[in-house]
N, C-alpha and C positions, 0 to 999 in steps of 0.2 A: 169076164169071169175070173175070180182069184185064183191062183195056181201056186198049189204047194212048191217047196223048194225040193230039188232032185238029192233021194236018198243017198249017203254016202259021202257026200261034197264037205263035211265037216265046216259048216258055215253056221256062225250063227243070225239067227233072226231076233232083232230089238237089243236091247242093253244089260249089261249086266245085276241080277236083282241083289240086293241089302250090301252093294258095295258102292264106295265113291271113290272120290280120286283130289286132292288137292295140292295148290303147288306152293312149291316151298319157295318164298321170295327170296331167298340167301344164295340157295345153290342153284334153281331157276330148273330143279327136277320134278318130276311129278311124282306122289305119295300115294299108293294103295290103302285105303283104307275098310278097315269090314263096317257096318253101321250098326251090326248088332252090338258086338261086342268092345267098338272103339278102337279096337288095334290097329296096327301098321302092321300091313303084309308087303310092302313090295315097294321097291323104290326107281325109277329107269334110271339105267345110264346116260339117255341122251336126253334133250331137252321136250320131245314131242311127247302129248300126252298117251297112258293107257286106250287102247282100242276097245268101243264098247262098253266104260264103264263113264258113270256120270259123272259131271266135273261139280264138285263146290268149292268155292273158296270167295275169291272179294266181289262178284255180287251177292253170292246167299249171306253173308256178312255186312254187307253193304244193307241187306235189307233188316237184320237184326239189329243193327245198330240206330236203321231212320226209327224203325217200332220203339225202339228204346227211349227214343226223344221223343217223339210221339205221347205217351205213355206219362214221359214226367213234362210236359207242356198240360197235359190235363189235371196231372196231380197237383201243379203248380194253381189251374185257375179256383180249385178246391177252395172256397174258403177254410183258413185254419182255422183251428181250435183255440182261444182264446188262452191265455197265459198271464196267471195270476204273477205277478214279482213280489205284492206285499206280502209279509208272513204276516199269521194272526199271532194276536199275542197268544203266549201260553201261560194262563193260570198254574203258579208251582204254590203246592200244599205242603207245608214245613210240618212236619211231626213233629211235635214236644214228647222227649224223652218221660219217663213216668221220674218223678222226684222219689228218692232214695231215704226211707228214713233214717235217721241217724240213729248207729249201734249203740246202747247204752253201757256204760263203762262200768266195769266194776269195783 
């Protein structure tokens, strides 16, 4: 039978919700991040990740990037759309000025 966790013990049960955690391959810290709103809240000083919050970074990426190829391997078998290179000729209509009659002299 399940058994709730003991009142008071300040423990949490599961992960933390609309937050992630990603690490920074330069300084090899891990990054707090919120998912709602995109920010950085928190950065560790030692190299172990945040407790309880979820990790993305190179495989959630790793999967964005196969989709990616994926994606233009299909667009690629697409037949294109055909592409004219010849231009048609274009018909130019020249207007003749109206002839001017000549002012008589007095």
């Amino acid at each position: 039978m399940a058994r709730n966790k003991e009142a008071g013990d300040d423990r949490r049960v599961g992960a933390v919700r609309k937050r992630s955690q990603i690490k920074n391959e330069l300084t090899g810290t891990w990054t707090k991040r919120n998912d709602t709103t995109g920010r950085f809240m928190d950065v560790k000083e030692d190299a172990k990740p945040f407790k309880g919050v979820r990790k993305k970074g190179t495989k959630t990426m790793a999967k964005k990037v196969a989709a990616k190829k994926v994606s233009a391997k299909k667009a690629a078998k697409k037949p294109a759309a055909k592409k004219t290179t010849a231009r048609k000729p274009v018909k130019r209509v020249v207007k003749k000025a109206p002839a001017r009659k000549a002012a008589k002299r007095r």
